[in-house]
Structure formats: C-alpha cells, structure tokens
N, C-alpha and C positions, 0 to 999 in steps of 0.2 A: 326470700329467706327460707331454709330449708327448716322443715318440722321434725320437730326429734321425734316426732310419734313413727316416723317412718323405720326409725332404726334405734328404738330404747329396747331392751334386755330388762329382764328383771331379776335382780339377785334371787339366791336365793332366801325361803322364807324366815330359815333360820338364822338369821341375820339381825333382824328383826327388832328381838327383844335387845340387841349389844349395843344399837344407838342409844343416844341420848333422849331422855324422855321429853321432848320440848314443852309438848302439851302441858304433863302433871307439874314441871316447873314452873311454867309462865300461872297455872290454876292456885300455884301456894303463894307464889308474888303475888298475885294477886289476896289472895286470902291475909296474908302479910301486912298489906298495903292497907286493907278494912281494921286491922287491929292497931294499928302501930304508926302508919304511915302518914305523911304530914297532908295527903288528898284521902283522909278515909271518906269524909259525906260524898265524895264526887266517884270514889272507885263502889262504895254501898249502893248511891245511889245508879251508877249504870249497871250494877248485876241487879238492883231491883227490878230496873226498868227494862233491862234486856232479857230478864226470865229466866236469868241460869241458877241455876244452883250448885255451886262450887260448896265441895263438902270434902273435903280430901283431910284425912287425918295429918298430923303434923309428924315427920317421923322422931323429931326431938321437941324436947317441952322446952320450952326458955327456960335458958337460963338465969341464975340469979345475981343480976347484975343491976346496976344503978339508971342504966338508960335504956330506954325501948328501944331505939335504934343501936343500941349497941346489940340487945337480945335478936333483933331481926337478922342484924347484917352478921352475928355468929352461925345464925340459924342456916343462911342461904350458907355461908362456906362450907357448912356438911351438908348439906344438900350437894352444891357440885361436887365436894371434893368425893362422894359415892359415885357419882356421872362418871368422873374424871378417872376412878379403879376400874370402873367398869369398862372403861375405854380401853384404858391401860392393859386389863387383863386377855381383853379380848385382842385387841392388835399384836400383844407381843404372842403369843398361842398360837393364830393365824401367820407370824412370821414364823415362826418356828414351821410349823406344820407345813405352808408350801415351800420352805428350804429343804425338810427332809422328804418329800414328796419328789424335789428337782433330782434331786442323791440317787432315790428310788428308781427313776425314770433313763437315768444316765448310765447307772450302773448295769440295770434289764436289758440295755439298747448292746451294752459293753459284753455281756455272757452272752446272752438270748442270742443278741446279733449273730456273734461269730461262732456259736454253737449248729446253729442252724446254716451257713454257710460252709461250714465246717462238712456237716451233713452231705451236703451236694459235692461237695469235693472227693468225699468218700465213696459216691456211689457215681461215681461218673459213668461205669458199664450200662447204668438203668437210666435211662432219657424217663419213662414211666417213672420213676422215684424224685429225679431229680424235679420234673416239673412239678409233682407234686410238694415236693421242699419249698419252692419256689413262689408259688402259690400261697401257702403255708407264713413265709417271710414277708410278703407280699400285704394278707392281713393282719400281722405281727407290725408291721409299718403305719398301719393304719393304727391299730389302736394306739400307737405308740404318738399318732400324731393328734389323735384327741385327746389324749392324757396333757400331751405339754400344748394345746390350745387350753386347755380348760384350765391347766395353773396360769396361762397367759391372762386368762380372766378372773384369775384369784386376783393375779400383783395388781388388775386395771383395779378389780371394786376394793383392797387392802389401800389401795392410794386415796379411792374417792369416799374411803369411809373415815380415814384420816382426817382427809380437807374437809370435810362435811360436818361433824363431830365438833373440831376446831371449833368453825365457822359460825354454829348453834351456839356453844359454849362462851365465844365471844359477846352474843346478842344477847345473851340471857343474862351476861355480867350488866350490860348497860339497860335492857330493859330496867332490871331491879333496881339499878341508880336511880333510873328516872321518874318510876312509883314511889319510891323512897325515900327522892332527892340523897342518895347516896353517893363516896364515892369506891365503894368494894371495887369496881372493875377495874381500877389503877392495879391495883394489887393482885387481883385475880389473872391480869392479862402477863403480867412480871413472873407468876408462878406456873402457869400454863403453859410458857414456853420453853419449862424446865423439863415438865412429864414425860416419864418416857415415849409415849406415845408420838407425841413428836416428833423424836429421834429415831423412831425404825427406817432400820437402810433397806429402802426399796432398790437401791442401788444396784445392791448386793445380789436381789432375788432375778435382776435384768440381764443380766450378767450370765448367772447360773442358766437361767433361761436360754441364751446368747451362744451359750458352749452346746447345750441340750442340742438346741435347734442344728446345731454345727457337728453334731455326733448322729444324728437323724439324718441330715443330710449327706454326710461320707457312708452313711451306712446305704442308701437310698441311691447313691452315686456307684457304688458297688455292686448292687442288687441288676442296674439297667445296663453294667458292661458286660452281665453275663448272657453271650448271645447262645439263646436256645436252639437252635438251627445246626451252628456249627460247633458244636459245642463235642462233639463226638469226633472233629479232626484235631482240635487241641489237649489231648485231656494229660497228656505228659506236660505241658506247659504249665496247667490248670494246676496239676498236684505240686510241681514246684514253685508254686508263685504262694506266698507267705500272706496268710487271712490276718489282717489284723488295724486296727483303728489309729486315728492319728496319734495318740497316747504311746502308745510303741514305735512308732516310725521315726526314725535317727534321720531318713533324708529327704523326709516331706520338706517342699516346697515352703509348707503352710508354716513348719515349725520354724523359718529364720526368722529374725527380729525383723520389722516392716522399716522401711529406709524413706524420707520420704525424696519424692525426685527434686532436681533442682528446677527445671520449669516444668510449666503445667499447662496441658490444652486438652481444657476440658468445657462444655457447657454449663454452667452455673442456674440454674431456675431457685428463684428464693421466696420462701413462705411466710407468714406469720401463725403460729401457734397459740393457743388459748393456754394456759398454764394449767390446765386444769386437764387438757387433753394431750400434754406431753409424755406422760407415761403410757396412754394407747399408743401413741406413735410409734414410742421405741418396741411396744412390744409387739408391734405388727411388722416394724423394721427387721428385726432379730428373727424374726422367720425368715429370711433370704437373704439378710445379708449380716455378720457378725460385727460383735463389736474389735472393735481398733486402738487397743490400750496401749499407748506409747511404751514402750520399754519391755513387755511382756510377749511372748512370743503366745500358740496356739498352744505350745505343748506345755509350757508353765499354766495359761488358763482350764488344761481339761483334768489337771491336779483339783482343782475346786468339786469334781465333780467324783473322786475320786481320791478323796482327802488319807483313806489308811492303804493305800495303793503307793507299793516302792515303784519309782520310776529312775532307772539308771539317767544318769548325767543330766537331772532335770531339778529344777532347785522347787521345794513343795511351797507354793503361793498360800499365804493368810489371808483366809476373806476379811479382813480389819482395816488390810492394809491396800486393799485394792480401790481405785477410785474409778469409776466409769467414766466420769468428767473430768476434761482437764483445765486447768484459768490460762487464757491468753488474755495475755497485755500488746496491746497495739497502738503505735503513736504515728500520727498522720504528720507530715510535714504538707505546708502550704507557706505562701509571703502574705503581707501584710496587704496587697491587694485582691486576694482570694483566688491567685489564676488557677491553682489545681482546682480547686471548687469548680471555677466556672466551665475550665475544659471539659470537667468530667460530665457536667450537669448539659451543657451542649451537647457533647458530644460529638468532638470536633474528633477527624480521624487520627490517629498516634498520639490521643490523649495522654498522657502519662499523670500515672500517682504512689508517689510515694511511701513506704511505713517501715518502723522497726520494730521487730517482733519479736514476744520473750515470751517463755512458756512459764506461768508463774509468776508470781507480784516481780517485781523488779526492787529489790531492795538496798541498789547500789554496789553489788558486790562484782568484785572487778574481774575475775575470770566468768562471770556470767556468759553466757552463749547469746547473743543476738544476733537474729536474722533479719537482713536490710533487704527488702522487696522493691518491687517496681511493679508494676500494672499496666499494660500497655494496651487500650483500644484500638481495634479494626472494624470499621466498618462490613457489611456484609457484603456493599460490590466489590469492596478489594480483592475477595476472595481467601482471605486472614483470618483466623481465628485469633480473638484474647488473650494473650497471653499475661505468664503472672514469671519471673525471675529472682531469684536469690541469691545472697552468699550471705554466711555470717562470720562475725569478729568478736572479738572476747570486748566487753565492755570497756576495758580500759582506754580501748584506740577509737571508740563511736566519737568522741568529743572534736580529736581532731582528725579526724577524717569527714563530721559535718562540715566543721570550719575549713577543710582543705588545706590543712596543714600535715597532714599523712599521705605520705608518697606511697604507692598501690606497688610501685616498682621496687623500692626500695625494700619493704616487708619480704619479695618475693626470690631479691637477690642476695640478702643477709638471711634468708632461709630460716626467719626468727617461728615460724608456724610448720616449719617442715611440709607444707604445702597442705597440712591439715582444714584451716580453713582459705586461703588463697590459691586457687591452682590456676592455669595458665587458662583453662575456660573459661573461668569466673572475673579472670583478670582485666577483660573489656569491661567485660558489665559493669564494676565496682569503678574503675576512671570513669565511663560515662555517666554513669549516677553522682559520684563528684561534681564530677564537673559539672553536673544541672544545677546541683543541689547549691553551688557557690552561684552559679551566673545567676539564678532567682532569688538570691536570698531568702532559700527555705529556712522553717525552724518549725520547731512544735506546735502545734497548732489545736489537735482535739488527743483527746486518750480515751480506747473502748479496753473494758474488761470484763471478761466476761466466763462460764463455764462451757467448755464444749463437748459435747458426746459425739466421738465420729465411729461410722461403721461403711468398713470394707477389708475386703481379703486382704491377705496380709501377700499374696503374690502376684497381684497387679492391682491398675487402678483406674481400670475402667467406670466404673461404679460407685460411688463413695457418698456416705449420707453424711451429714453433721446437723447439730443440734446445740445451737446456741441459748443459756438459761443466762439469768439475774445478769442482763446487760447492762453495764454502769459508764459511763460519758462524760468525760471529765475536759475543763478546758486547760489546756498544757499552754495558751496563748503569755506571754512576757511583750508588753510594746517594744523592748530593746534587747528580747533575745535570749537567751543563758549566755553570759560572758564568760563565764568559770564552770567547772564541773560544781553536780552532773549536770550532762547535758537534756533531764528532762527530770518531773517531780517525781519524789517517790514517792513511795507506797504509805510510810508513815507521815507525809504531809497533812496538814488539817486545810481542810476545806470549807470554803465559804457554802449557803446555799444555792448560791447564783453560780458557783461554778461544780455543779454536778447535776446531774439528771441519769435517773434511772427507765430504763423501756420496758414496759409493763409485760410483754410476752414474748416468746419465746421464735428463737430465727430458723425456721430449717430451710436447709440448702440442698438441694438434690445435683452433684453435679456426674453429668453422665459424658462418656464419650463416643456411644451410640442409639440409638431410639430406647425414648422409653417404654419400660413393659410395663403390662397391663397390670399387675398386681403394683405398680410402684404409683398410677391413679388412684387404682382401690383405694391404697392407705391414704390418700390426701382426701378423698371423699370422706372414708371413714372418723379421721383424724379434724374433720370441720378445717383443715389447711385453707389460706388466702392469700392466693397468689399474688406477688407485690411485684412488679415490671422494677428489673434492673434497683431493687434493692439496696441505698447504702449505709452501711453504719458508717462511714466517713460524714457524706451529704446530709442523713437524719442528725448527726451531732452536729454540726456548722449548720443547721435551720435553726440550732434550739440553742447551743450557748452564744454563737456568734449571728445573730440575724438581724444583727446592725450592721454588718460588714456585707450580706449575702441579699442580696431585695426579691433574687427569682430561690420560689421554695420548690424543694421536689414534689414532685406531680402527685407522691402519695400523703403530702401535708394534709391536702383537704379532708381525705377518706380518715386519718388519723384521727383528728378533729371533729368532724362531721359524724360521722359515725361510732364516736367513742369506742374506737378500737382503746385509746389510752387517754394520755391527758391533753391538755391543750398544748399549742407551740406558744410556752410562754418560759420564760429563762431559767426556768428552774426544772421544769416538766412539770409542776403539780397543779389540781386542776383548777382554774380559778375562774370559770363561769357556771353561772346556777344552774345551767343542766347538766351538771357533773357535782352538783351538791347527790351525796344520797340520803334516796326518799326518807330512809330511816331517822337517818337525824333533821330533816325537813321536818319528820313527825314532834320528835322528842321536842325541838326547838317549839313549834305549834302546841303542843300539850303544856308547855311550864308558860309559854303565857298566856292562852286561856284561862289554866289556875292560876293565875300572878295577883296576885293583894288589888295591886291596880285594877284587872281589869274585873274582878270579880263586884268591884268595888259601881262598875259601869254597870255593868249587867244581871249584878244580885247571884251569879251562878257558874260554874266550871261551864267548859264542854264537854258532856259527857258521849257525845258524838265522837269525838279525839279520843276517847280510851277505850272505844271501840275500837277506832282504828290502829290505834296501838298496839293492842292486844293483838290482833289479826294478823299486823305485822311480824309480831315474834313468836305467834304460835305455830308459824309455818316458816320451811323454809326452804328457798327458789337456790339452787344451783345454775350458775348461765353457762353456756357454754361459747365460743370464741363468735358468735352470730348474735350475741344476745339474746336465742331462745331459751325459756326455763323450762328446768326441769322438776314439775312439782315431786314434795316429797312431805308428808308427815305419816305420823303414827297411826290414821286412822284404815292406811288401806293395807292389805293384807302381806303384799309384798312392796320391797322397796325398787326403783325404780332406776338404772342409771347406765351410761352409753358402756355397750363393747366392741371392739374394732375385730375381733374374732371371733368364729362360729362358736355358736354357743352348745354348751357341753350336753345341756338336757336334749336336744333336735327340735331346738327352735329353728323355724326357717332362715336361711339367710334373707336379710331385709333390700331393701333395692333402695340406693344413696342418689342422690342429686350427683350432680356434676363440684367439685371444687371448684369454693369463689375465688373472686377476681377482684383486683381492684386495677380498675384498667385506667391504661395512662392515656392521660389526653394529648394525640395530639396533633401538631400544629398544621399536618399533611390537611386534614378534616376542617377545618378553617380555609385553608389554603381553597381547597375544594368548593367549600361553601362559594369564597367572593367567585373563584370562575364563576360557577352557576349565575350570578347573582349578573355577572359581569354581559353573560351570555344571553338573560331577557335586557337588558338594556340595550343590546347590541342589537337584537331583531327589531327591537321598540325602535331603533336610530331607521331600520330601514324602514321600516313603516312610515315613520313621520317624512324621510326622504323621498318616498313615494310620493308622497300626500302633497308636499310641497310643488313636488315637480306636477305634480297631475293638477294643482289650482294655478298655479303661473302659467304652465306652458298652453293650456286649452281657457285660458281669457278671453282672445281673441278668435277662438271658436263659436260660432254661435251654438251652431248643434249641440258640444256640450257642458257650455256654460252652467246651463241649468243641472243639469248631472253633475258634473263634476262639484258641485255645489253641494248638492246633497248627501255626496259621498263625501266630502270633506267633513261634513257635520258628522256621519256615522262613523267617521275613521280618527278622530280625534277623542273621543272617548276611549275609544281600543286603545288607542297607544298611550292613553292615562295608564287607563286599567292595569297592562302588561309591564307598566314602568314598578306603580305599587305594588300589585302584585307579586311582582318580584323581590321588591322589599320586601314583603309583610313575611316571605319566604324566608327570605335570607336572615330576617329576626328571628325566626321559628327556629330554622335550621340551627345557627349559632347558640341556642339554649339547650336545644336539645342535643347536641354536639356537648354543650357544656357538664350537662345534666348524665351524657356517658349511656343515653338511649340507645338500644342495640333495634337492628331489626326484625320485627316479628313479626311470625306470619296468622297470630292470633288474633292481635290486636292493633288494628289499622292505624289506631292515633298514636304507636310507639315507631312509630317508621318516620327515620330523619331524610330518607329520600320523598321526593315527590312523583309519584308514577303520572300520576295526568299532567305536570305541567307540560310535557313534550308535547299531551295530544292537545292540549290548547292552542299552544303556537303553531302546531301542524292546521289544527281547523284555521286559527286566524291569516296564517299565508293562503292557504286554501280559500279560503272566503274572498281575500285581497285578488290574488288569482283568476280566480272568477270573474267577480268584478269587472276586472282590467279587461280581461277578456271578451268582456260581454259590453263592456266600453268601446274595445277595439272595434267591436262588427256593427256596434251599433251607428257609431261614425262610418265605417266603412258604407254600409246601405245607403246614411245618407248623402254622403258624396257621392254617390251611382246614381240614385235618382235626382240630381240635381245636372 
C-alpha cells in the first residue's frame, strides 16, 4: 500500500479559515445535547469524566417556541446554514478567480508569444539579438508553465474542497440526529444538494485549462522549429511565413472537426480511478494531451479563451453550453446460454462481441444514429491485433435488421441512405454481423451508461485517453426477447432494484498505438490508477445482474470484493456484508443502545465510553483515497493537507511515487506449472523406488550383498517417502500462494512461490543413490576377485 505521506502537498494556509468548522460544531451538539437532549446525564457525565470543558457561546439564543427539540434542532439549521454561505461564498469566488486567471494566462501566451517572435523575425541580420529573444521566450515559457501548473492545482484542491466540505456537512447532520435523536439530516441532506456549492462547473475550468495547455504547447512547438544554426540561410523564408496561433489558422489540421475511424487498432490498457482522484487525472492528462469534445473543432474551443476576440468564420462557443463529458449508451447482445460471455472470458481466438451504440440516453426517437460494433479477439501468436468494427443505421431499421428481416443489399441498391450510412466497405461487415446475430439468437442482454471524457488530437489517433464517470448497468435481459419495437428499454423505463447496479469509480483507458511514455506512468502513479488485466464493462455487468446464468466470475471479482474496491457481487451492487457496514453508523447504532431504556435498565448506566467514540468520530475527518489510505485533516493543524498530481507552485520538491497498482489476473499457465513441478518430484521418487526394487530382488541370491543391499533398502525407503510428500506439502504451498497472487521478492524469502533448493535436494539424493550404487558395484566386484 502506498503512503500518501510520500506525495501530499499542502494547500495553502489561507484556505484554512473557508472550511467548515467541524470542531466548534460537533463542541455546540454537544453543548446542545447537555441542555436539551434526550442523553444529557450521559453526554454531562462524559465531559465530566473526560475533563473537557466545552464553553463555546451559543451564536443564537433560542427561540421562543414550545419544544426543546424544536429550539435545538432551529438552532443547529443556523448554525449550518452559516458553514454552508461560507462554503458558498468562498467556492463560487475561487471559481471565478481561477476562470479569469486561465483568460489571463491564454491571452499573455496570445500577445506576449507572438510579439516576441515577432521580435526575431525582425532582426534576423543579428544571430546576437535573435538568440537573445529566444532565450528571452524560452523563460517566458517557463513562467508561463508554472502559472497554468499552479491553476492546475487550484481546480485539484477547488474539487477536494468541495467533496470535503460536502462530506463534513453530511456527518454533522447525522452526528446531531443521533445526540438529539433527531431527524434534521433528512432535511438538511434535500437542501444541500440544492447549494450552489454544489453546482460549480469544474468542468468548465478543465477545459479552459485543456485549451491553455494547447496554446502553450503550439507556442513551445514553434519556439523548437526555429533552428539557430541555419537560421541565417532561410531568413527570406522566415519573413514570409505568417507568426500566428491556432485561433487565426483557416488550414490547421487541428482546426477540422475529429471524424472518428471506422476500425480501430489500438492497444487498450484499462484502470480503475478513485472518484475522488478523477479531477487530478484530467488535469495531469491535459498537459499533453487535449480534450476531444465531439462536435467542436480546436478553433471554436480557443474562442473560450478569447471570449471578446472576433474570429472570422468561427462560431463564438458559451462556456454554459460546453460539456467535457459525453453519456454513452451501450447494449451488449449475448443468447440465452451466455456464449458471448464465455468466449470473451476464455478467450478463445476470433472471439467475437457484439453492441449497439448511441451517443446520449436513447429515447426512442427514430432518426436517432446508432452505431452497431463488433470486437474481434486475436490472440498474440497469431500475430493480429484486436480489432473493434462499425457501421451505423438510423434507429428505425435496428429492429429488423436484429431480427434479419432487413436485406443489407436491398437499402444499398434502392440507394434509400445515399450511401450515407451503408457504403460498399461497411456492407460485408453489416451481412456478417446479421448473419451471427440470427444463427445465435442474439438479443439484449446488459445496458452500460455512462459519462465519458476523452482526450486526443483531433488529427490523428495514436494516443487517446478516455475517462469513464457514474457508470450505471442495467439488465436489458426479456426470457422471449423483444417481439415488437423498441428493440431494447428506454431511457424512461422504471426499474426494479435487482435490475440496475451502479460501479462506484471511475474507468480510465489508456489506448496507445505505440510505447508508452514516461509522463503517461507519472500520471497513473500520481493519479493512485489500478491496473485491472483485460477490463469489462460487458463481463463486470453479467457477474452482477446475470450470475445465475454465468458460474466463472472475472478474475477481477475477487480483488472488487476483497479489497473493497466497491460493493459486493450481489444483484443489486449494494453492499450487503458487515465489513462494508460503515464504522460510523456501526457507532451510531452502538450508542442508541447502550442508551436504550432496556439496557440501561441492566446496567443502571449509558456508555459513556461510546460518546467518546462518537465524538472522535465526527470531529475529524479521514478522506481515502482509491488505496484506502487517509488522509488526515482537522482544524487543529496549521495547514490543510491534500494530493496534487502537479509540481507544486511554492518549490516544493517533486515527491517520488511508487509504482501503479495492480490487480493481477490469475492465471491458469501458474497452476499448470505448479502440477508439472509437482509431477516431476513424483517422477524422480518412481525412479528411486525402481532402483530400490530392482537393487532388493535382483542381489537376494547374492550373498555378498544381501546384507547391504538390506540396509540400503531401509535408508532408501524413507527418501522416497520424503521426496513424494515433500512434494506435496510444495505443491500445497505453491497453489496458495499462486492463489494469494505472491510476486517474487528478493527481500523477503517466505514471499517466493518458487522453490530454489528443491532442485538441489533431488541433485544431492541422486547423488547419494549414485554413490551408493557405486560403491556397491566395487564392493561386489573385490569380492568376486578374491574369491
């Protein structure tokens, strides 16, 4: 488990005083609780007994109303609802400020840049001048790139002061319920998700970010074509070639809209994300690679940055309306005896898996766009790569084209799409997929939806990140099928709770189509990323709504499980074993009956041990992050404490990251492995005992060595005990620790699933046998001579 002490950051101090005060809250419940509460001898008597002395002035007097607990529980709503302005005022201030900060920075990079290029163009006679510009631009770049580092770590600690905030404000509704026996937090929890606070688009600021970094880097890409050397045999070139950013460029590349291809071969590696470290990601992502907003070109997104800036033939973008993420709806086809499951989960070669694809809820509407995929496995000695294949059709025609009542040919010689979406490439693919799709009697089977944030150039696609949030898992299963449109549920359907499950974090995908670089580790390091082997949201939704049909679970069920990555694999997703109860309400539940009529009734007295613990619990508060390490945080230390995935702004060191984890697949090669070994002392043990045999039968009628061979029989039959179990007791060992996903280390002797001495045992025991025989042989031989 990696220690966040190796790489926590600390905001800065001024920050401070904007949280929520947990402390002075949880001291007035308390204080509340002594006057009014239905435990006052039990909360008096633990501050007697525990020596505090809680003195806090009340900031409002009660009111004059008819019930105590009505005067208490008016009293805590201004209490929060001051926490709650305070939040408010400071979140929305802080967005403001690093949006006009990104403005600032984009705008600097737009003058400054090409002012100072400019410069060199102009003095191309002076090599002395020009390097000096250059130079000059050089640390213009530099600052340019700690200024948007350092809002990169406004947007990380503007997100985790958010969720932190929230988070406190939730526990201090229910602490107070439960000193109080109230129920305020019903209420509190319906109005707090109103606040603006809330609602601040960090989106927006990723984004701006996103562009920044992509104006930084054409400015940086311009800076390293200027060769200093030869720069004195172009310079008539140089004065005619036009200084200017992608915002002015009519035939950048960058500026067409991104198309995407119709197949794809690319390597996929897939992560799971902590929700809580999703916003470092992207904004570590967005340093090298931009974001990839469907429909918006480069040169409508550097308008944001650039918002009272006329730009001929370029439409001006509203930050209101831009989304970072986009909802994909995906429906998997499989039959009623799961062979797409099992292919895929094998991993049989030319696996095939089906889905259809809609950008956006699917709400039935009949020119809708859908795109029908295929996924095709290769093995690695084929020497094949994965592939993924498409075409799409306007909704109206999915229904009978699943059922195979739409002729591919027919659409293509009545020319009813003008080859729009059917063209004469695509026109194999779509009959072959037919045709699978009737001879298996595929139909719907699971539904993911989800929001995606993808980033890559918009002029090739080597490279491409995506980032899957609030993934939702629906079962689209019918025992006899859709008979009639549509041919799968929509969006407005109600839903049982056994047929949805949601996946607690968050999916990145890194898909490359050549080595990855070393800044694209950093961010998985930095980002607490865990590497999940061959990933599916297909096979994760058929483990959880259909695992009555499915009996082998993917290799990552365990780690899911086990590790409380999320919930349990039970039909709903939610978690239903006691070590996914939280401790908190483990506590709550323990304190109301302690003080329950009944049991006080047994024991004359509360636990006033319990309202220790209670207290303790809500007056601090632990942020985890996707490893389960905390991150402590109250009010008592000077600065507040929390991860950044970027150099930090004041010249704090960079910190040195572990390696990103794993969750490594078991498998079955290591097993395999195990029995040879296992196979292999049985097999020396056979020759041994066959020695043994042969060496007591055949020298019986030897006098000479009867007696020998006698004795060596007694010392050789232990041996080949030993070496039999021995091998077992191995081959147990091996198989657990195989199971248990033990790697070898060269620290710790007892974590090595290999055996290094077993070889040299079996080498000594033939060696000894060897001997022996040996010494057998000559010893007969002497006496037949003297005889």
């Amino acid at each position: 488990m990696i220690s966040l002490e190796k790489y926590m950051y600390r905001a800065p101090s001024c920050y401070k005083s904007y949280y929520v005060d947990n402390n002075k809250v949880c001291n007035i419940i308390l204080q509340l609780a002594t006057q009014c509460g239905p435990y006052k001898a039990q909360v008096t008597q633990y501050i007697r007994e525990s020596g505090k002395s809680i003195r806090i002035k009340l900031p409002r007097i009660f009111p004059d109303v008819s019930s105590e607990y009505s005067a208490c529980d008016y009293l805590f709503r201004e209490i929060l609802n001051e926490e709650v302005a305070k939040v408010n005022q400071f979140s929305t201030m802080k967005h403001e400020e690093i949006y006009r900060e990104l403005l600032k920075i984009g705008k600097k990079m737009r003058i400054e840049g090409i002012e100072k290029l400019e410069t060199i163009m102009n003095k191309l006679d002076d090599i002395k001048i020009i390097k000096q510009n250059l130079d000059s631009l050089e640390l213009f770049l530099k600052e340019m790139e700690k200024s948007l580092e350092h809002q990169g770590n406004e947007i990380i600690h503007l997100d985790f002061y958010i969720r932190t905030n929230f988070k406190i404000l939730l526990r201090l509704g229910q602490f107070f319920d439960v000193m109080l026996d109230s129920t305020t937090n019903v209420w509190f929890q319906a109005h707090l998700t109103k606040e603006p606070f809330v609602d601040i688009n960090i989106d927006i600021l990723l984004v701006l970010l996103s562009v920044a970094w992509g104006r930084y880097r054409e400015l940086e890409f311009m800076i390293l074509n200027i060769d200093k050397e030869k720069i004195m045999f172009d310079r008539q070139n140089m004065r005619n070639r036009p200084i200017q950013l992608s915002s002015n460029s009519q035939d950048d590349k960058s500026s067409k809209l991104w198309k995407p291809p119709e197949t794809f071969l690319r390597c996929t590696t897939k992560y799971w994300v902590h929700p809580n470290n999703v916003v470092a990601a992207k904004a570590c992502i967005v340093r090298y690679i931009p974001y990839l907003i469907f429909g918006r070109s480069n040169e409508e997104l550097e308008t944001l940055l650039d918002p009272y800036k006329c730009v001929k033939s370029c439409e001006i973008v509203d930050p209101k309306k831009i989304e970072e993420s986009q909802v994909i709806t995906s429906v998997y086809l499989d039959n009623k005896s799961t062979q797409c499951y099992w292919n895929r989960i094998i991993r049989y070669e030319k696996a095939q898996l089906l889905r259809l694809r809609c950008y956006g809820f699917n709400s039935g509407a009949k020119d809708m766009e859908i795109f029908i995929e295929r996924k095709t496995h290769h093995e690695s000695w084929t020497g094949e790569k994965s592939t993924k294949e498409r075409f799409s059709l306007p909704q109206s025609y999915v229904f009978p084209y699943l059922k195979g009542k739409l002729s591919i040919d027919s659409l293509i010689n009545q020319k009813i799409f003008d080859k729009k979406y059917i063209t004469e490439k695509t026109a194999k693919l779509a009959k072959e997929m037919q045709e699978y799709i009737v001879e298996n009697n595929l139909q719907p089977f699971v539904r993911t939806s989800y929001l995606r944030a993808a980033f890559q150039h918009q002029d090739n696609n080597q490279i491409r990140f995506s980032i899957d949030t609030n993934l939702c898992m629906v079962n689209e299963y019918i025992p006899n099928g859709h008979q009639n449109e549509p041919w799968c549920r929509l969006a407005e359907e109600v839903l049982s709770k056994n047929e949805v499950t949601r996946f607690p974090y968050a999916i990145l995908e890194v898909k490359l189509q050549t080595e990855q670089p070393i800044w694209v580790s950093e961010m998985l390091k930095r980002c607490s990323a865990t590497l999940v082997y061959k990933f599916s949201k297909f096979q994760h939704g058929m483990a959880i709504l259909h695992k009555d049909k499915v009996p082998i679970l993917p290799h990552w069920a365990e780690d899911f499980e086990e590790e409380k990555f999320g919930s349990n694999f039970n039909s709903n997703g939610n978690p239903d074993s006691k070590k996914y109860i939280d401790k908190k309400q483990m506590q709550c539940e323990n304190f109301l009956f302690m003080n329950s009529d009944e049991y006080r009734k047994r024991n004359n007295q509360g636990n006033i041990l319990n309202i220790e613990n209670l207290t303790n619990s809500y007056s601090s508060i632990r942020i985890f992050d996707a490893l389960g390490s905390q991150i402590q945080w109250n009010n008592t230390v000077d600065d507040i404490e929390y991860i950044s995935v970027l150099n930090s702004p004041n010249n704090v060191d960079n910190m040195i990251f572990e390696k990103s984890r794993r969750i490594k697949k078991l498998d079955p090669k290591s097993l395999f492995a195990a029995e040879r070994v296992f196979l292999y002392w049985i097999q020396k043990s056979l020759y041994v005992l066959t020695f043994t045999i042969i060496l007591l039968t055949k020298t019986d009628n030897i006098i000479v060595m009867s007696k020998f061979t006698k004795y060596l029989g007694y010392f050789l039959t232990p041996v080949i005990a030993f070496m039999m179990f021995y091998g077992l007791h191995i081959y147990i060992y091996r198989c657990k620790s195989i199971k248990r996903r033990l790697v070898r280390s060269n620290e710790q002797e007892e974590d090595r699933i290999d055996h290094p001495k077993g070889s040299i045992i079996i080498f000594s025991i033939i060696c000894s046998i060897l001997t022996l025989s040996l010494f057998c042989s000559i010893y007969c031989g002497i006496n037949t001579i003297k005889r």
